[in-house]
C-alpha positions as CSV (number, residue, x, y, z in Angstrom):
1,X,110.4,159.1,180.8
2,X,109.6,162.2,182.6
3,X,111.1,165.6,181.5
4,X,111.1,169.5,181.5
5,X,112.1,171.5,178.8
6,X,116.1,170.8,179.5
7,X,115.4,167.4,181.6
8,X,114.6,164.2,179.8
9,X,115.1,161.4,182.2
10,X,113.7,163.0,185.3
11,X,111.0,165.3,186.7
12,X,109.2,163.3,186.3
13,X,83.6,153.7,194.6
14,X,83.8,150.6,191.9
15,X,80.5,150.3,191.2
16,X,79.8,153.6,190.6
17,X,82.8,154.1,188.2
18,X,82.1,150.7,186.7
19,X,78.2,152.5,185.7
20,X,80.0,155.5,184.2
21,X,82.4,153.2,182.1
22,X,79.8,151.2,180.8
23,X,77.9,154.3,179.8
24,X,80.6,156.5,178.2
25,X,83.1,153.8,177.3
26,X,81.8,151.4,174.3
27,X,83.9,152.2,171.5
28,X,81.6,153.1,168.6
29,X,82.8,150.4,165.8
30,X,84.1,147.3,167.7
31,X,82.9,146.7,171.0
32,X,83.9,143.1,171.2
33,X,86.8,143.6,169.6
34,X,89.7,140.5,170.2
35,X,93.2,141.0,169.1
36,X,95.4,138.1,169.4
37,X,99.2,138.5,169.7
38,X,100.4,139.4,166.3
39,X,97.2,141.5,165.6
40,X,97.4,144.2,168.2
41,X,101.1,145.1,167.6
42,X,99.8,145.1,163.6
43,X,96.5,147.1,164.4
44,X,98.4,149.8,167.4
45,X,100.4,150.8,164.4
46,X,102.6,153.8,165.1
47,X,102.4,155.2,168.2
48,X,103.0,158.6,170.1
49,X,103.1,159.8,174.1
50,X,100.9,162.6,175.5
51,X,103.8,163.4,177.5
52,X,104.3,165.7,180.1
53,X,100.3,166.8,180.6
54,X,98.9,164.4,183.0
55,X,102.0,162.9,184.6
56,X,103.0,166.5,185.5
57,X,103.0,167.7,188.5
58,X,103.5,170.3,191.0
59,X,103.9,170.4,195.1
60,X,102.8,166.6,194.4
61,X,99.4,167.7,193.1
62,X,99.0,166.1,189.2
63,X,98.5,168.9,186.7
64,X,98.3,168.7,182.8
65,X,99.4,172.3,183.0
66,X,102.3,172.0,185.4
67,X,104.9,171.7,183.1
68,X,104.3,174.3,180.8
69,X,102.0,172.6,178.2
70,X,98.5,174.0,177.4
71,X,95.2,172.2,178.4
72,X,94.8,169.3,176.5
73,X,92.1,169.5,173.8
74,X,90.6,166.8,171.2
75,X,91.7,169.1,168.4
76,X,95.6,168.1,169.7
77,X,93.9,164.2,169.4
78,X,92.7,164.5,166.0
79,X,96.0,166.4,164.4
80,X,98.1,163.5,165.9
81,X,95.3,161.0,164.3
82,X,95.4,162.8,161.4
83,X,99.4,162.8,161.2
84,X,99.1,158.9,161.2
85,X,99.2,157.6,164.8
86,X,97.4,154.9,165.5
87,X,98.2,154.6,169.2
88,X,98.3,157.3,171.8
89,X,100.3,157.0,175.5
90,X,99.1,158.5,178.3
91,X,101.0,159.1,181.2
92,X,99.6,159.6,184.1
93,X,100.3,160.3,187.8
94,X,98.3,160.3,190.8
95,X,100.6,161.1,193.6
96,X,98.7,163.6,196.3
97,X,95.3,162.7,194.7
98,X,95.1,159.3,196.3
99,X,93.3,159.5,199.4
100,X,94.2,158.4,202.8
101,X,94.5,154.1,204.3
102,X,92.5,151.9,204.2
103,X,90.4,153.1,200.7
104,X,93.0,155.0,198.9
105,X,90.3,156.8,197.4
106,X,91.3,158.5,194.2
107,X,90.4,162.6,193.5
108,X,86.8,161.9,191.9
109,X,87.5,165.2,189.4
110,X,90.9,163.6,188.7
111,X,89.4,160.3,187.5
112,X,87.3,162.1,185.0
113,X,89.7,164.1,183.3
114,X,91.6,161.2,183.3
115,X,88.9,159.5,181.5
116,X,88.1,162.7,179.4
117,X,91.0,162.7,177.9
118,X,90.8,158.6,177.0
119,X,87.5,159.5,175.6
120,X,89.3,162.2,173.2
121,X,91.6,159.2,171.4
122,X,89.5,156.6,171.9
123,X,86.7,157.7,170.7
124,X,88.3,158.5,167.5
125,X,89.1,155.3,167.0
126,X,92.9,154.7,168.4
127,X,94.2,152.3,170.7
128,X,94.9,154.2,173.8
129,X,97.6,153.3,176.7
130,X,97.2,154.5,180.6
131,X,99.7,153.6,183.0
132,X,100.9,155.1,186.6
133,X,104.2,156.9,185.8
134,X,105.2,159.7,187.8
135,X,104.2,158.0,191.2
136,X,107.4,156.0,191.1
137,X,110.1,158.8,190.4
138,X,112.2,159.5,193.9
139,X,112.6,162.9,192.0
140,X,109.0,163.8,192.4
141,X,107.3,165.1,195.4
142,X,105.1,163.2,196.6
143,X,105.9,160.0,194.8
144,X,105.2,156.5,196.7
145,X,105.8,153.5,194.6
146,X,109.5,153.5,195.6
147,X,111.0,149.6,195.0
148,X,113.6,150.0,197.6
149,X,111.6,151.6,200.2
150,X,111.3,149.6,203.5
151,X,107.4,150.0,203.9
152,X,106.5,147.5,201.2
153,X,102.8,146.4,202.7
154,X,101.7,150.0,202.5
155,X,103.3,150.8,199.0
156,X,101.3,147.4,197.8
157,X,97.9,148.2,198.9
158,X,98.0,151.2,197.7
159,X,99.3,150.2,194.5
160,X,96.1,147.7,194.6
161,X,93.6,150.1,195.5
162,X,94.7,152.4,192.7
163,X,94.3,150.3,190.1
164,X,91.1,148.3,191.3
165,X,89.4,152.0,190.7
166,X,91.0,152.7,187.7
167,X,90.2,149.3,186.6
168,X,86.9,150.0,187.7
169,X,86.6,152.9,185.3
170,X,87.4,151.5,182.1
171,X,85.6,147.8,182.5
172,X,83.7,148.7,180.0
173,X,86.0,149.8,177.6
174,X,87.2,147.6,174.9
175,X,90.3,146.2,173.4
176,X,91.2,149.7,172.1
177,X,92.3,150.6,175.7
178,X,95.7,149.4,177.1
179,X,96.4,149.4,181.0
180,X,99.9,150.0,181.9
181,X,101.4,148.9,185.1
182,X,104.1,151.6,185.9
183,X,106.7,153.5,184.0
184,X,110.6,153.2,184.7
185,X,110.4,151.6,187.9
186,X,113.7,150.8,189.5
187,X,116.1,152.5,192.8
188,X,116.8,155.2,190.8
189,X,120.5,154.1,190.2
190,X,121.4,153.2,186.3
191,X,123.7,149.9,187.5
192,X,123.0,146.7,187.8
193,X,119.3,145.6,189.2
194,X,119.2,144.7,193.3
195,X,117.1,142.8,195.2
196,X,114.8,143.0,197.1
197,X,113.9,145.8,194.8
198,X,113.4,144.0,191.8
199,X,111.5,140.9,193.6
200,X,109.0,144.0,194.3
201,X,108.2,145.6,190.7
202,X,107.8,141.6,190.2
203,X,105.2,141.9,193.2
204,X,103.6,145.3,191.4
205,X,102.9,143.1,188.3
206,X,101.3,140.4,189.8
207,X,99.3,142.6,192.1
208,X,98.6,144.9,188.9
209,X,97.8,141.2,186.9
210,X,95.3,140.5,189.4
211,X,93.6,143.7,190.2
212,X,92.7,144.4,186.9
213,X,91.2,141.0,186.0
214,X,89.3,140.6,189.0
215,X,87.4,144.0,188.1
216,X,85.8,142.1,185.6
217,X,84.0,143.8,182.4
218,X,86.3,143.9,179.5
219,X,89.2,143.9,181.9
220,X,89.1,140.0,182.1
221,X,90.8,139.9,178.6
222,X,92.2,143.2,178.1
223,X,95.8,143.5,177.3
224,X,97.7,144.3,179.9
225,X,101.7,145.6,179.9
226,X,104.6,145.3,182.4
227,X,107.8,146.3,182.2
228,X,111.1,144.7,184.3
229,X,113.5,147.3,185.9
230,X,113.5,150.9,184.6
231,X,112.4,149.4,180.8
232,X,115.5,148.1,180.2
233,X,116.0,145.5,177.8
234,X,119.3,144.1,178.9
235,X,117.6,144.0,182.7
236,X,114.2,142.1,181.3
237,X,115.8,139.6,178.8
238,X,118.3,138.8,181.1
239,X,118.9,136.7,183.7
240,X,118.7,140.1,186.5
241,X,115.7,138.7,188.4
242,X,112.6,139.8,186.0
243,X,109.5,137.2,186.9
244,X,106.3,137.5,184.5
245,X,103.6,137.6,186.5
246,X,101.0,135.2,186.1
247,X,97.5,135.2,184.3
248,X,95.2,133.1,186.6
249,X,91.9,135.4,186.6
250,X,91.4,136.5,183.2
251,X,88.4,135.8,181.2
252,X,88.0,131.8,180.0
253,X,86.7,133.7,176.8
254,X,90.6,134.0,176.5
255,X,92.2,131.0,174.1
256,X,94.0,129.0,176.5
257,X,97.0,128.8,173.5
258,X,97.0,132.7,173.5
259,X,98.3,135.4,175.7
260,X,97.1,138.8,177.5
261,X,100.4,139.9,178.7
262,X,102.2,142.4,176.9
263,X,105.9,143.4,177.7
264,X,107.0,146.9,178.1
265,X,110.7,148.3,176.9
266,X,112.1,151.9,176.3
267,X,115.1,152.5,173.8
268,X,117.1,155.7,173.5
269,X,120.1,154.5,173.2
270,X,122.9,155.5,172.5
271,X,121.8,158.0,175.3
272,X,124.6,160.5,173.8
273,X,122.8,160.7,170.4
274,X,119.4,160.3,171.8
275,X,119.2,162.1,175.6
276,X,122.6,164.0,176.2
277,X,121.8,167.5,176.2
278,X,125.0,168.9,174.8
279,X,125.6,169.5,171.0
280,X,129.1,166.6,171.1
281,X,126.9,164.1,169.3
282,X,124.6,165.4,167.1
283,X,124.7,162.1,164.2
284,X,123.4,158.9,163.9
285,X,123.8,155.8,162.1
286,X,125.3,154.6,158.5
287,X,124.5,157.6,157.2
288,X,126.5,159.6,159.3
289,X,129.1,161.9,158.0
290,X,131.6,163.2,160.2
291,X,132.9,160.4,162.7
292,X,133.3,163.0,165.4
293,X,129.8,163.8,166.1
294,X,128.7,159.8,166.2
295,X,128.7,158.1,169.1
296,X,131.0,154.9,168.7
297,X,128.2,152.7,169.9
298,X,124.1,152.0,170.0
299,X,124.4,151.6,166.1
300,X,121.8,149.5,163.5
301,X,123.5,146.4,164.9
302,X,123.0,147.0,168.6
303,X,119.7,148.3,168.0
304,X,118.9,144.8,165.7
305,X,120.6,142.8,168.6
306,X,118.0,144.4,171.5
307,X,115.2,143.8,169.9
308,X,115.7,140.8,168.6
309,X,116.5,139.3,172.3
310,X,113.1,140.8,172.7
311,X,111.6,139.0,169.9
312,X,113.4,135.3,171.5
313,X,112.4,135.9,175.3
314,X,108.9,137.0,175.0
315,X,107.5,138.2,171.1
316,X,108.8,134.3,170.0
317,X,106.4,133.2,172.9
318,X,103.3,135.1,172.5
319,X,104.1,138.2,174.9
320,X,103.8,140.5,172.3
321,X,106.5,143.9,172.9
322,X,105.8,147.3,172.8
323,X,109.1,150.1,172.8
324,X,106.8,152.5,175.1
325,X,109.3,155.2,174.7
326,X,111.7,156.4,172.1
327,X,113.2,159.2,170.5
328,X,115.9,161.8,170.3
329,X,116.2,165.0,171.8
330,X,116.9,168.2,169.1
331,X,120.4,169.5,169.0
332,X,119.7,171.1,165.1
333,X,121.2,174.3,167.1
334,X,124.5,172.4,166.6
335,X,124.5,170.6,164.0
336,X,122.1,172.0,161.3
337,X,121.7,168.4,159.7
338,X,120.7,166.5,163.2
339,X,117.0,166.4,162.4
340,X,118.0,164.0,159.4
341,X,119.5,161.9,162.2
342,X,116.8,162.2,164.7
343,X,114.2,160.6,161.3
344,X,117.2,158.2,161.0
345,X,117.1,156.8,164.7
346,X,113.1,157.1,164.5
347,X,112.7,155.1,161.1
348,X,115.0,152.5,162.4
349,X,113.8,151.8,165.7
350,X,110.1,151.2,164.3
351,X,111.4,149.0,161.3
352,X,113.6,147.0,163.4
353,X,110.5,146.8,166.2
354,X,108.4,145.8,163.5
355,X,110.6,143.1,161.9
356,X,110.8,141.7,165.5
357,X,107.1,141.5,166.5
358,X,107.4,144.9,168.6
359,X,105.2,148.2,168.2
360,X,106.1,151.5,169.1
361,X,105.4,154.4,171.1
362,X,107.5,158.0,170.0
363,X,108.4,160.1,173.7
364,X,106.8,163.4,172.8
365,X,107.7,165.9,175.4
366,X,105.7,168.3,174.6
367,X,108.8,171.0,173.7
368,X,110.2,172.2,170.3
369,X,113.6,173.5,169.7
370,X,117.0,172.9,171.9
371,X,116.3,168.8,173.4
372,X,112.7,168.8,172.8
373,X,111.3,166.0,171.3
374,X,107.8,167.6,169.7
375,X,106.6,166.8,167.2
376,X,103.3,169.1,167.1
377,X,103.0,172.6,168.4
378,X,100.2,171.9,171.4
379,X,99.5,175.5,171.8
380,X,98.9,176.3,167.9
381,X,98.0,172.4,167.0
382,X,100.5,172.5,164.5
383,X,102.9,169.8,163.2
384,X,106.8,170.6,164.2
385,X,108.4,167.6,162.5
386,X,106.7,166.4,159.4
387,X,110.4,164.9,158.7
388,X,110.5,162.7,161.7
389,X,106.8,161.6,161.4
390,X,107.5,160.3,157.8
391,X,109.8,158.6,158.6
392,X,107.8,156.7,161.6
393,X,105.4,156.0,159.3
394,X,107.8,154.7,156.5
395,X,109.5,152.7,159.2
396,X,105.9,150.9,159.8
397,X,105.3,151.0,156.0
398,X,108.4,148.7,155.5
């Protein structure tokens, strides 16, 4: 999920960089640390996005900036830490910093702040997600990663060269550090999957798979997380064409019974309550009091259903899940009682994630007031939504 302040769904060496890894990246407590399946969803805890910083862009240049927010600081870090997070998402694009064919070099400076702002979360002790987001919007300039685009061989070594320098990077980073393959990938139409596009996000996470492991360092048992077509659980449980990828160069220090492979999913449904930026549906769930402002769907039972046919395609086989992305956008100018709702929606999604062997990531955007989804001020390092954040946190609590 990429957004503005009124757009939620869109607008959106090695050796070297394995020396600087290995210098800056050994997390002060637990640098062997080895998380089997149930552990790291228990240990991530709740989780929150850094979005809209370092996937945003302008002109196809990546900016933390672009969008409006201030520069990211470690002071922003430790007020989320300190809120209760356990787990911080970073998007991140690359876009018109990858250099030209055959190396696919990526901007040196970018790399660093990239790894800067890692450093901020993890070393404070959180587990930290980076993934390539932005690259594969069709509504940003300059994105590449395009599923349906006829030029497949050049999108794939690219895609490969990326990584194997991000990879690169972070070896020497431990278990702390998640690597996330891409963000929403799909044509860019909200219908039923195609093909060939989705046989090729199959053929981004088996080149993503491999890339990483064959870096080596830490990255030979890291966790790693895909994601089927645009996160959408009905389009990765199903039967519309979503491969895992398979495992064949990670570390034999691995447990052959256990897995490395985690599986990426977004929820904001129903997208009236949650995305919709009008004030029609402002309420949500059993609590709701006036039938005209709840959406007459994407209820505590749809939301049990999803994740539970998360929980008996992957979770019940050691993919452990994680809902990268949820949330609901503020329409309290309509409905004075919505941010009661919004802490509803937020409280239920990370119990019912929890009871299902899922952990969770909340969609900051970055904005406060009409359809922002803040929860912090970034420019005063304030909290916005002490509300919603308690009831994150008594979601996980039980």
């Amino acid at each position: 999920m990429t957004s503005r302040a009124t757009q939620l769904r869109s607008v959106f060496l090695a050796a070297a960089l394995a020396v600087t890894a290995t210098v800056s990246g050994v997390h002060p407590a637990t640098a062997t640390t080895q998380a089997n399946a149930a552990q790291i969803v228990a240990d991530m805890g709740a989780g929150w996005n850094l979005g809209n910083q370092l996937e945003a862009s302008s002109n196809g240049v990546p900016s933390e900036t672009a969008w409006g927010q201030p520069t990211i600081t470690q002071a922003l870090i430790d007020k989320v830490k300190a809120a209760g997070f356990k787990t911080i998402r970073i998007p991140i694009s690359y876009l018109n910093y990858i250099g030209a064919a055959p190396g696919y070099q990526v901007n040196t400076a970018w790399l660093n702040r990239i790894q800067q702002v890692v450093d901020y979360a993890y070393q404070r002790g959180l587990y930290v997600l980076i993934n390539m987001h932005g690259d594969g919007y069709k509504s940003v300039n300059g994105a590449w990663l395009i599923c349906d685009s006829g030029d497949q061989a050049t999108i794939k070594a690219k895609y490969q060269k990326v990584w194997q320098q991000v990879a690169a990077r972070f070896a020497g980073y431990d278990q702390h550090l998640v690597m996330e393959a891409m963000n929403e990938e799909f044509d860019g139409q909200y219908g039923t999957p195609t093909q060939p596009c989705y046989s090729n996000i199959n053929a981004y996470n088996q080149i993503f798979v491999d890339t990483v492991r064959k870096t080596g360092g830490n990255n030979g048992s890291r966790w790693l997380l895909i994601a089927g077509w645009n996160t959408n659980i009905d389009y990765t449980t199903g039967n519309y064409g979503f491969v895992l990828p398979t495992d064949q160069f990670r570390s034999s220090s691995v447990p052959a019974s256990e897995k490395r492979i985690m599986i990426s999913v977004h929820y904001y449904s129903p997208w009236d309550f949650a995305g919709e930026e009008n004030g029609t549906i402002t309420q949500w769930g059993r609590n709701s009091t006036n039938p005209s402002k709840k959406s007459t769907w994407g209820q505590e039972d749809y939301l049990d259903a999803q994740l539970k046919a998360v929980r008996d395609v992957f979770v019940s086989k050691g993919y452990p899940a994680v809902v990268g992305e949820y949330g609901s956008v503020d329409k309290s100018a309509f409905d004075s009682s919505n941010n009661r709702y919004r802490a509803d929606f937020a409280r239920a999604v990370v119990s019912t994630a929890k009871k299902y062997g899922a952990a969770t990531i909340y969609w900051d955007n970055g904005y406060n007031g009409q359809y922002g989804l803040g929860l912090f001020d970034r420019n005063s390092i304030t909290v916005t939504h002490q509300g919603i954040i308690d009831a994150v946190m008594g979601g996980l609590a039980g």
